[in-house]
C-alpha positions in Angstrom: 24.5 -24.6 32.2 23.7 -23.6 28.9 20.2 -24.4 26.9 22.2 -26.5 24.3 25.0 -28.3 26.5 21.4 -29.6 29.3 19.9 -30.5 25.2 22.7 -32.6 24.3 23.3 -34.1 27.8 19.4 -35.0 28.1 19.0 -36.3 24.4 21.9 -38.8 24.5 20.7 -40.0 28.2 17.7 -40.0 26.6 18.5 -41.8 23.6 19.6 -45.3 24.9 16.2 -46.2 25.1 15.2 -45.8 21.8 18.6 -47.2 20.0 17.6 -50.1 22.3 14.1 -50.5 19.3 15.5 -48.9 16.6 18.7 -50.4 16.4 17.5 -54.0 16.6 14.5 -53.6 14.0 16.7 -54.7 10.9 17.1 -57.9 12.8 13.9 -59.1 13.6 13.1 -61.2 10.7 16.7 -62.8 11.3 16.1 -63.2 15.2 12.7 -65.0 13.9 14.9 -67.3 11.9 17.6 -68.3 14.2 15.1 -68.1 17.2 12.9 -70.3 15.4 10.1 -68.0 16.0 7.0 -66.6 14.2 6.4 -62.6 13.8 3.9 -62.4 16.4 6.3 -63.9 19.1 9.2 -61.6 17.8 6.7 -58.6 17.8 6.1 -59.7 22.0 9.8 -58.3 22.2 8.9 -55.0 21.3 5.7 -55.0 23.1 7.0 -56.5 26.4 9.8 -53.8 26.3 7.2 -51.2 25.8 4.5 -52.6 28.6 7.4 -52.8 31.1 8.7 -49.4 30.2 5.7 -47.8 30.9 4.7 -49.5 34.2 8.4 -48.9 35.5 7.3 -45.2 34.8 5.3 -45.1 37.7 7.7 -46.1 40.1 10.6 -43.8 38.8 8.3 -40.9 38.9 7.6 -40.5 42.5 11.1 -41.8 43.4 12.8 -39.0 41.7 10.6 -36.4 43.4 11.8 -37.9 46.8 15.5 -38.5 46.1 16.5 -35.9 43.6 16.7 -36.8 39.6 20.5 -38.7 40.1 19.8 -41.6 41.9 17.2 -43.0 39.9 18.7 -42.6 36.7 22.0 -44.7 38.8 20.0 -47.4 39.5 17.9 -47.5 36.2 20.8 -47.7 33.8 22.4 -50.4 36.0 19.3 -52.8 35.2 19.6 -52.0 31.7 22.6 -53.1 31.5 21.9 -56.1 33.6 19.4 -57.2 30.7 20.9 -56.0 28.1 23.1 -58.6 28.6 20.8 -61.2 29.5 19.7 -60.0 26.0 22.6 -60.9 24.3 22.9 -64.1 25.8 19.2 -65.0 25.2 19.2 -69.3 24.0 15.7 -68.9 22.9 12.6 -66.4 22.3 11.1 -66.6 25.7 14.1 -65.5 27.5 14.8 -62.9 24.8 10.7 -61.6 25.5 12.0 -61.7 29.2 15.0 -59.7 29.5 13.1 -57.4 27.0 10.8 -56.7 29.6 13.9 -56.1 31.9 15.1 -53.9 29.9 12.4 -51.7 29.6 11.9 -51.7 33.8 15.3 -50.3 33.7 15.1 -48.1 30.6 11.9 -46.6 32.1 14.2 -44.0 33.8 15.4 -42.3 30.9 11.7 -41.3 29.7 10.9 -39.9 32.9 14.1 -38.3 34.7 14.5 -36.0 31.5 11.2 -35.1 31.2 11.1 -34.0 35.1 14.8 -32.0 34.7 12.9 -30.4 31.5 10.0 -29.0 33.8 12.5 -28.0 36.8 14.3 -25.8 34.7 11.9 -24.2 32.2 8.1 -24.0 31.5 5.9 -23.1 28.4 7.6 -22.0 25.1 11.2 -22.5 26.8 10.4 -26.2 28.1 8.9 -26.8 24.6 12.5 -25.2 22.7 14.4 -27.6 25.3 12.3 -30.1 24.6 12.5 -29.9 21.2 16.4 -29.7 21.4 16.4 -32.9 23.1 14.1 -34.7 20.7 16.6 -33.4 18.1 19.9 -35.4 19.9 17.4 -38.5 20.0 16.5 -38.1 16.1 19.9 -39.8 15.6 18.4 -43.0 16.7 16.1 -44.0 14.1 18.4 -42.5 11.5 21.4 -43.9 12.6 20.5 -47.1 15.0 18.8 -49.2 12.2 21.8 -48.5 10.0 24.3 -49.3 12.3 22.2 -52.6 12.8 22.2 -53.8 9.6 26.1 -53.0 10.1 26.6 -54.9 12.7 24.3 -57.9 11.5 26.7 -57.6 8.3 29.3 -58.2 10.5 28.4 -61.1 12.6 25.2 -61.6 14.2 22.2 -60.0 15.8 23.6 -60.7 19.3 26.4 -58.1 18.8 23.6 -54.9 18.7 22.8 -56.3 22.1 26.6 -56.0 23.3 27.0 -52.4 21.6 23.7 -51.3 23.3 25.3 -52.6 26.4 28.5 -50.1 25.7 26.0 -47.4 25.5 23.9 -47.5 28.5 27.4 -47.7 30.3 28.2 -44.7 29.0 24.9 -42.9 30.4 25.8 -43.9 33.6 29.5 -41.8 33.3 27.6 -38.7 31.7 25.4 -38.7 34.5 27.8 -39.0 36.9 30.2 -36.1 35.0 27.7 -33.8 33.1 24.3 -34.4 34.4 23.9 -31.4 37.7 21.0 -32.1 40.3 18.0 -29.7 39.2 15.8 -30.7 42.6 17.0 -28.8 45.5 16.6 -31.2 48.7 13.6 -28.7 49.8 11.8 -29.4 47.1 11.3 -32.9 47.4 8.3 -34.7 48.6 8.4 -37.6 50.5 6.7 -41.2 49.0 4.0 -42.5 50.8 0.8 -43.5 49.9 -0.6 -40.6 51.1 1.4 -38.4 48.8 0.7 -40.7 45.7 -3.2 -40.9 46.5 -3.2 -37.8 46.2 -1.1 -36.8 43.9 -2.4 -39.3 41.6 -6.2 -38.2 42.4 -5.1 -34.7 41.2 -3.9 -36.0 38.1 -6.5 -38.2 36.8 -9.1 -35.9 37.7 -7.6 -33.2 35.6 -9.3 -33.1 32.6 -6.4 -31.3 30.3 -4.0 -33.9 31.7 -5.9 -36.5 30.6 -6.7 -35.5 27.6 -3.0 -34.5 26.2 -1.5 -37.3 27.6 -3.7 -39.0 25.3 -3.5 -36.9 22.5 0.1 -37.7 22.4 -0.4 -41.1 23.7 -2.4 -42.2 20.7 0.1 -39.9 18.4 3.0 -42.4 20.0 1.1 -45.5 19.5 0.7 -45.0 16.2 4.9 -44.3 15.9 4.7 -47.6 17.9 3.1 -49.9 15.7 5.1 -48.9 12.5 8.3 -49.9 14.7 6.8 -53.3 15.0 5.5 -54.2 11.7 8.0 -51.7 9.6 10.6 -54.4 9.6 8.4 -57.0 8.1 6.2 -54.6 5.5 9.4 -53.0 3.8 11.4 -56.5 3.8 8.6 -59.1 2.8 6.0 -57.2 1.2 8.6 -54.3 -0.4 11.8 -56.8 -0.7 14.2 -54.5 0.7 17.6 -55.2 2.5 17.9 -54.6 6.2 19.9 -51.6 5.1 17.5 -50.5 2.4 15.1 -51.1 5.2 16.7 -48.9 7.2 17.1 -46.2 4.6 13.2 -46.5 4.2 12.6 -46.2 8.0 15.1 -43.3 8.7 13.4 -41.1 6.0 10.2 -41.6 7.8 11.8 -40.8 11.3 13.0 -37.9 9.8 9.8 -35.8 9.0 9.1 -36.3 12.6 12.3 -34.9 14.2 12.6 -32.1 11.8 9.1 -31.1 12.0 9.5 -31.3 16.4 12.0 -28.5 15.7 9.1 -26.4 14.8 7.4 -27.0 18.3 8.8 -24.3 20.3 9.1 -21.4 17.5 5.7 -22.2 16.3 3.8 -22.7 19.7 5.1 -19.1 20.8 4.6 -17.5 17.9 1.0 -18.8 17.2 0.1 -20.8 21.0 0.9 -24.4 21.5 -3.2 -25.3 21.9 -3.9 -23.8 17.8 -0.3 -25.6 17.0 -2.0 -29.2 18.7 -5.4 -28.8 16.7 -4.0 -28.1 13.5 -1.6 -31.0 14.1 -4.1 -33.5 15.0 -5.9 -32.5 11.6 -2.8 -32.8 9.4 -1.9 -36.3 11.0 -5.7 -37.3 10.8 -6.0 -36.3 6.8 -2.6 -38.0 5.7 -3.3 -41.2 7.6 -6.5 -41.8 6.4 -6.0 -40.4 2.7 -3.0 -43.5 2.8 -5.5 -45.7 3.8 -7.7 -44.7 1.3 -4.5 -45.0 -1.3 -3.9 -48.5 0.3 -8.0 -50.1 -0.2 -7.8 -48.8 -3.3 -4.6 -51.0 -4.3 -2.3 -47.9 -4.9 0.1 -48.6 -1.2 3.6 -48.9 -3.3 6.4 -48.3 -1.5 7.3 -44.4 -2.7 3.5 -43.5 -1.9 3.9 -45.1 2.0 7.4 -43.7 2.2 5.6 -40.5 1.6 2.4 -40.8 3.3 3.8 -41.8 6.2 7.2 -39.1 6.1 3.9 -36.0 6.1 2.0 -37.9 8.7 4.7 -38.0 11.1 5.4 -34.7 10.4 2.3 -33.5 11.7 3.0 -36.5 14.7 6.6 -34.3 15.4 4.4 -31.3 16.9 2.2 -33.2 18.8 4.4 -35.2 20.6 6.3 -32.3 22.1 3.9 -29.5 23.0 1.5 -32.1 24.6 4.2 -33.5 26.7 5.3 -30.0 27.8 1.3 -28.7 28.6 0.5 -31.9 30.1 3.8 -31.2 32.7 3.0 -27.2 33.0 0.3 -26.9 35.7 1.8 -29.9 37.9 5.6 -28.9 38.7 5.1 -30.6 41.8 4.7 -33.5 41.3 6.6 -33.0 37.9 8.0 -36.7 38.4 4.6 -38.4 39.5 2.7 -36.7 36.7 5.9 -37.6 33.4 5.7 -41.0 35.2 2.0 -41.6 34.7 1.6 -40.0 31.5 4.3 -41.6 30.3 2.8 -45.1 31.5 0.0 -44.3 30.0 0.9 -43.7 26.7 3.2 -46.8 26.9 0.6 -48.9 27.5 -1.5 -47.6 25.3 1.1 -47.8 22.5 1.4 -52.0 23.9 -2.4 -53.0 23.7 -2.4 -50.9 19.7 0.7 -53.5 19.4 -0.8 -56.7 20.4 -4.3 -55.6 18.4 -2.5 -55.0 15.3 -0.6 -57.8 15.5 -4.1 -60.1 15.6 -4.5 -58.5 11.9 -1.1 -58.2 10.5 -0.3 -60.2 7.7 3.4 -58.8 6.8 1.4 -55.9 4.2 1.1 -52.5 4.3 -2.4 -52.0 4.5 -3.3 -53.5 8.5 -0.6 -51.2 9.6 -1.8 -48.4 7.8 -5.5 -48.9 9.0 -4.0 -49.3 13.1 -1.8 -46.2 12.2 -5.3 -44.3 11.1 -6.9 -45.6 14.4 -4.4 -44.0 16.5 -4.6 -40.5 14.3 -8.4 -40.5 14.7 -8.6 -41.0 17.9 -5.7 -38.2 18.6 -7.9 -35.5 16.6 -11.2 -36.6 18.5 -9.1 -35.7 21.7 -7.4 -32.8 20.6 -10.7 -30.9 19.3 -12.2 -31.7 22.9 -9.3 -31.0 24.7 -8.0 -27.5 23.2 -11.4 -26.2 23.0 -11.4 -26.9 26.9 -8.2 -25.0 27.5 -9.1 -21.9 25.5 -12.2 -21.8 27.2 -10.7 -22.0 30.9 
């Protein structure tokens, strides 16, 4: 199977999970309304749906290295759907946090199964090109879902994105039956028992490089995190914009950090993926504080954010990527265990950034701004400690 057919197949599997944010987003100030709900308790959606995506990780993980990459991703989707219902149906803001959190136990799968196909076909500069590839396909979900969103909000009401995510995780379950090949031969597959997982686990957290990349990126996707959940509520109450203008606002911002994840795999072969993470980690430090700075000082309009924010996730588009695919490279494995608990990691990390912005968020620019620079300073204190390590091993 060819480089770009396994990119496109991987990207839209990959892909329901996000459309299941970004899509939604436009309607969180209406699902406040008609929910009868304050921000906070609509921002639990996002957070419950991230906490439960990343402990699900850990059990899809070590389940896909025993059974082959198919049969999780079967049983996965099938939840999803399951809530995403529920979802649709929800009578009140509780229920809507709860099948959330459903939704993200079943969505879990399409984080790590992908991943774990990436690293069973390809390592180094290739993984990072397929990887890269796939992050492409998924770009049209925070371009497109917010958009078609507002579309269907314009239509009727914020239910219906729950009924057309529904559609879609359907779909993943036929283009895994019909496209998706198995990519672990049955002798390659380890058995789950404790034992294994002890272990396995032991290896992982004692590893110093693993660690540290899965944080570099982890605090790089909490930052993407928290603008998802206050994003919404800066551009339309602080800014005034329209759910679609809202939308317009947050694609352009998505879009420096799919474009610039194209870059990943030509750049890290050409100058070495640990230079391509340092310099990264800078550039997403310096814009993130410097709109900070812009913000204190009164000057956070909305072209200067739009812009700040499009070169900071720039920078956040390399990062993501390479530290994904190094963090994966020494551990084929237990390729599923180790995407699994990175990936729980970083979602969890991304849920407690969440809930502590939240505690200062006041529907401006500037608390999101400041959590955004948290998260970038944090990444670049890791990423100098962590490359340095690497070259020196």
């Amino acid at each position: 199977m060819s480089m770009f057919r396994t990119a496109l197949i991987l990207g839209l599997l990959s892909a329901v999970g996000p459309f299941a944010i970004d899509m939604y987003l436009p309607a969180m100030p209406e699902i406040a309304a008609d929910l009868q709900a304050d921000v906070s308790a609509v921002q639990l959606t996002l957070t419950a749906y991230f906490v439960a995506f990343g402990i699900a990780q850990l059990f899809y993980g070590p389940w896909a290295d025993q059974a082959g990459r198919k049969t999780p991703l079967y049983v996965g989707v099938g939840i999803f759907v399951l809530a995403t219902i529920g979802c649709a149906l929800a009578p009140s803001i509780g229920w809507l946090i709860a099948f959330r959190a459903m939704q993200g136990l079943g969505g879990a799968v399409l984080m790590v199964v992908p991943r774990a196909v990436i690293r069973d076909m390809h390592t180094g500069a290739e993984a990072t090109k397929l990887m890269a590839m796939v992050m492409l396909v998924i770009s049209v979900s925070p371009m497109l879902a917010p958009l078609a969103g507002s579309g269907l909000i314009a239509l009727g009401d914020w239910r219906h994105i729950f009924w057309v995510l529904c559609l879609a995780a359907v779909f993943s379950q036929v283009l895994t039956a019909t496209g998706l090949p198995e990519t672990l031969p049955k002798e390659q597959r380890i058995p789950v028992n404790l034992h294994t997982l002890w272990t396995g686990g032991k290896t992982l957290f004692r590893d110093p490089t693993f660690m540290g990349l899965t944080f570099i990126g982890g605090f790089g996707f909490s930052s993407f995190m928290v603008f998802i959940a206050s994003a919404s509520f800066v551009y339309t109450e602080q800014f005034g914009l329209s759910p679609t203008g809202f939308s317009l606002a947050f694609a352009i911002n998505a879009i420096g950090f799919f474009t610039a994840s194209q870059l990943a795999g030509p750049m890290g072969a050409r100058f070495g993926i640990t230079r391509i993470i340092r310099w990264a980690a800078t550039g997403f430090a310096v814009f993130s504080f410097g709109l900070l700075a812009v913000g204190l000082a009164g000057f956070a309009t909305l072209p200067v954010v739009i812009a700040g924010l499009f070169c900071a996730n720039a920078c956040l588009g390399l990062i993501i990527p390479t530290t994904m695919v190094m963090a994966l490279d020494p551990h084929g494995e237990i390729a599923g265990l180790a995407s699994s608990l990175g990936g729980t990691l970083q979602m969890v990390t991304g849920g407690v950034m969440v809930v502590v912005t939240g505690l200062f968020f006041d529907g401006t620019a500037v608390p999101m701004i400041a959590a955004i620079a948290l998260c970038a300073g944090l990444s670049l204190a890791l990423a100098l400690k962590t490359t340095r390590a690497m070259q020196h091993a």
